[in-house]
N, C-alpha and C positions, 0 to 999 in steps of 0.2 A: 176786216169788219169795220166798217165805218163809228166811230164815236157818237152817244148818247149823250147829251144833256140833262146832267142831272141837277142842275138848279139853274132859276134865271130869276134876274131881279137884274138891280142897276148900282153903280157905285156914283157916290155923293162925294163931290170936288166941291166943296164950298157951294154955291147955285148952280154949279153945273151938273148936270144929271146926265150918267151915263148908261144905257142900257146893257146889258151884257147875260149871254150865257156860260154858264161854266161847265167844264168836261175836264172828268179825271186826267192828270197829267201822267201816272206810270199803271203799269197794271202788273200783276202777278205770274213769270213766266213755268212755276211750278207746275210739276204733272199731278192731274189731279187722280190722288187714292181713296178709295174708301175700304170700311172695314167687314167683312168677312165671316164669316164661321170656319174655322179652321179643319172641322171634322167633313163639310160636307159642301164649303162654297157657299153658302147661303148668304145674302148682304146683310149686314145688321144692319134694322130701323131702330132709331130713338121716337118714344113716343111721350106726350107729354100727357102724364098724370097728375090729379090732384089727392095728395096726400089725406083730405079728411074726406073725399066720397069715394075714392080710386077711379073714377071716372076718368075717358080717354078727354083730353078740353084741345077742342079746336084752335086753331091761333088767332082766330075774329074774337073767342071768347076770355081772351088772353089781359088782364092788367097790370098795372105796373103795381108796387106796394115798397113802401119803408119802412124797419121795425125798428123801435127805439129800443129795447129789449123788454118792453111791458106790451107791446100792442103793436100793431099793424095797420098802418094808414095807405088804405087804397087810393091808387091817382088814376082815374078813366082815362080814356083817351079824349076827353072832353077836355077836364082838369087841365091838362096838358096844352089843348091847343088854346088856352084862353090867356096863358104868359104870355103879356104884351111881347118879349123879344121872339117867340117862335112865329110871329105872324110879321116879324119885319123881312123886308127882301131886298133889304140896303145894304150897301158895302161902304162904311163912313168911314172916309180917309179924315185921320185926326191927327196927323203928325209926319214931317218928313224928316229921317232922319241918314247919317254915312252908313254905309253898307257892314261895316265894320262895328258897328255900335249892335248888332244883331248876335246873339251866342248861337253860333249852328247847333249847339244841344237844343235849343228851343224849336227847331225849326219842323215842323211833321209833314203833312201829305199836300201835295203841290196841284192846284187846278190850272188848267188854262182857261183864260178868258176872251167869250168872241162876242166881235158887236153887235150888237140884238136890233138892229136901226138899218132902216133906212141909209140915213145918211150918216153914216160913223164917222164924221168929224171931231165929234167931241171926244172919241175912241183916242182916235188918231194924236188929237192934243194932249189929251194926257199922255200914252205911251211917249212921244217925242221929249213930252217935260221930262219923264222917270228918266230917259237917257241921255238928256243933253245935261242934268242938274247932278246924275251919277248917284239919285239915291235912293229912298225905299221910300214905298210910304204906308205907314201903319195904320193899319184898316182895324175896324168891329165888323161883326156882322154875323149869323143865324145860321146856321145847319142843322140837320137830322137832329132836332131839339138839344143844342148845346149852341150858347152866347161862343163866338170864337174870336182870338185874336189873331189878327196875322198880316202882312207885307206883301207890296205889290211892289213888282221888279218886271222888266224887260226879258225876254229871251227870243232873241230873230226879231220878228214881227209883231212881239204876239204878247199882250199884258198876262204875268203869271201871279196867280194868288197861291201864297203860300201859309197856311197857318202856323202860327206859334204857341204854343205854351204858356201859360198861364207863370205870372215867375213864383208861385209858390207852389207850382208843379212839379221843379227844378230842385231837385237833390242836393244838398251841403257837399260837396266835394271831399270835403275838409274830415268827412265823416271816413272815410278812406284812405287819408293821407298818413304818410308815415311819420312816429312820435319825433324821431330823431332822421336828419338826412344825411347817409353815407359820405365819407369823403371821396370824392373822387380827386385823381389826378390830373393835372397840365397834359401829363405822356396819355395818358387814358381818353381825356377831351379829344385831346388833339386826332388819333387814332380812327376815334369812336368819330369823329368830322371825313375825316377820308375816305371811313365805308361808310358814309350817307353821301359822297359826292360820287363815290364807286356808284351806287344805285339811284341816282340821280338824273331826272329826264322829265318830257312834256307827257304826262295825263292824256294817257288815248283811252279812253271805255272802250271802245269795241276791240281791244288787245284782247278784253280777256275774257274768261267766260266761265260759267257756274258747273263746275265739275262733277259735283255732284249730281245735277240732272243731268248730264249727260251721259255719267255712268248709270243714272238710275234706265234711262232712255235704251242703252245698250243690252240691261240686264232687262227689262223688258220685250227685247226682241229676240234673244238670245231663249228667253224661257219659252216665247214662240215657236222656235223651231227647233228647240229639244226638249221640251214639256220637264217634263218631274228627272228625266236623266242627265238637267245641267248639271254640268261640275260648276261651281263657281270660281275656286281655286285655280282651274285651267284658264277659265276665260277672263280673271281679272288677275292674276297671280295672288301670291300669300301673303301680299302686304309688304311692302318699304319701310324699316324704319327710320327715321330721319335723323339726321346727324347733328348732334348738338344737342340733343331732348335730354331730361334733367337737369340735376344742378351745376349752374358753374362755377368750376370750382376755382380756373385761374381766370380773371377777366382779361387780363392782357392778353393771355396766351389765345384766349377764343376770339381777340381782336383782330392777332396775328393772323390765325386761321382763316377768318373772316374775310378778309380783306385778301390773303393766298390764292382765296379759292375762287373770288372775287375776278382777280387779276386769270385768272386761271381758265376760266369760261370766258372771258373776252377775248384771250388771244386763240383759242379755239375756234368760236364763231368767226373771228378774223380770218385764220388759216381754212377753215371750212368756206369761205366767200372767196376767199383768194384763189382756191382750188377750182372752184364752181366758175369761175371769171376766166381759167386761159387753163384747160383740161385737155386740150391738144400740143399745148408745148410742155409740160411736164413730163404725158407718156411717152413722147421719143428721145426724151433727154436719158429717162432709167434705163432704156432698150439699150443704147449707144456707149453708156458710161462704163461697162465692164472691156467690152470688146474694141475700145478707140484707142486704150492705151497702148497698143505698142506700133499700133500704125503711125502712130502720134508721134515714138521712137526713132522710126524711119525717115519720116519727112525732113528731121531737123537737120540734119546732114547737108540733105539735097536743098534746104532752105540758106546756111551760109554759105554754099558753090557757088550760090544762084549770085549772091551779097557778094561773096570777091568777083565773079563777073563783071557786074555793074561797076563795082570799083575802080576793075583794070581801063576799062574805058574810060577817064578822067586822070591825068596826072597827079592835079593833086590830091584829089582824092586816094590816088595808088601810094602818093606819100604819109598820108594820113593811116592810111592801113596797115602802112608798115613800120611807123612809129609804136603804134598800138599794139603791135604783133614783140616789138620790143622791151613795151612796158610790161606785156603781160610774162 
């Protein structure tokens, strides 16, 4: 399905104006459910009623309203569009800053932005600046009536607008932190390094994937073609429980384990790739290993005849053999 534009305006570089439209950059890969009557199938609808007429209210008839706890102040949809910042369609870059001066907590939902022109020049000069100077640059600008902040970054080709977070939207951390910090140990640190280097590697996304839809996805298909007589318990088993869950109670010793178990599946998958890699020299080696032994017996005999043969033909080497026949 090709991508929608859902806002287009232009970003402000100092006097340079840039056109641009924006398109969601991720979308929602959940299956979508709704809710039911459980006696008969029926879908529930939600309808929106007004508490002082019980009348059904269309959503054209729909306002916003604030209540201070004495009163209730209606805002039209008039109201609303006449804030000077809902009617701007600028993106004002006001600051460039290191990528690292950004708190990823701040960071929310990511547009991509394409060149709304003709001639995307001035597209093209910005993106190259963002990548050649290695930094962000910290835009204002206007959505679905909310003033937003947020950073323009690079990705491939393509200028991405990411909003951020207001910083007194941003939670005290401090408000969670513990009164007193536990001592830990050197032997513990140290330990506690080696299984992070055990589990250590390059960031693939498409490694992995949402298990959840995917069992929802199967139990879906499954009640397709056994209606009301799935087992669940057959077709997903009775559940795993996972090792290590509750308290720990020795930290060292779950380090140990940690890191055993660690070691343990790598040499595994190792021996499993080894196996898979040369699966016709192994099965004639088992075949052979029981039944070689005593023919093996036999040969060695007829292997030193062969050796004093070779021998007798060479003198000195017939005196070398018979030295040796006297040391031993």
């Amino acid at each position: 399905m090709p991508m929608r534009a859902i806002w287009t305006g232009s970003i402000a570089f100092g006097l340079v104006n840039v056109p641009v439209k924006a398109y969601g950059a991720t979308e929602d890969h959940d299956i979508d459910l709704h809710q039911v009557h459980d006696k008969d199938g029926g879908r529930i609808r939600y309808e929106r009623r007004c508490e002082v007429c019980g009348e059904k209210v269309a959503y054209k008839d729909l306002d916003k309203a604030f209540e201070d706890g004495e009163r209730t102040i209606v805002l039209t949809d008039e109201d609303m569009d006449a804030l000077p910042a809902e009617k701007s369609r600028e993106i004002e870059v006001v600051q460039f800053v290191p990528a690292d001066q950004i708190d990823p907590l701040m960071l929310e939902k990511s547009y991509f932005l394409e060149a709304d022109s003709k001639s995307p020049k001035a597209y093209e000069l910005l993106r190259r600046t963002l990548e050649d100077t290695e930094q962000l640059a910290v835009v204002r600008f206007a959505l679905r009536q909310k003033t937003r902040l947020g950073v323009l970054r690079v990705r491939s080709t393509v200028i991405v607008l990411q909003a951020v977070m207001w910083a007194d939207e941003l939670r005290d951390a401090q408000q969670v932190a513990p009164e007193k910090a536990p001592k830990i140990s050197a032997q513990e640190l140290k330990m506690s390094a080696t299984l992070v280097q055990q589990y250590s590697g390059d960031f693939t996304p498409q490694d992995f994937e949402d298990d959840y839809q995917v069992q929802l996805q199967a139990l879906i298909e499954a009640k397709i073609e056994q209606g009301e007589d799935l087992d669940t318990e057959a077709t997903f088993g009775a559940g795993e429980s996972e090792e290590g869950s509750g308290d720990v109670i020795d930290l060292m010793e779950a380090l140990k384990r940690s890191i055993g178990g660690r070691k343990a599946k790598s040499s595994s998958r190792a021996g499993q790739s080894g196996e898979s890699a040369r699966p016709a020299e192994k099965k004639p080696l088992a075949k052979k290993e029981t039944g070689a032994k005593k023919p093996a017996a036999k040969k060695k005999p007829a292997a030193k005849k062969k050796t004093a043969k070779k021998a007798s033909s060479s003198p000195s080497k017939k005196k070398a053999s018979g030295s040796g026949t006297k040391s031993a």
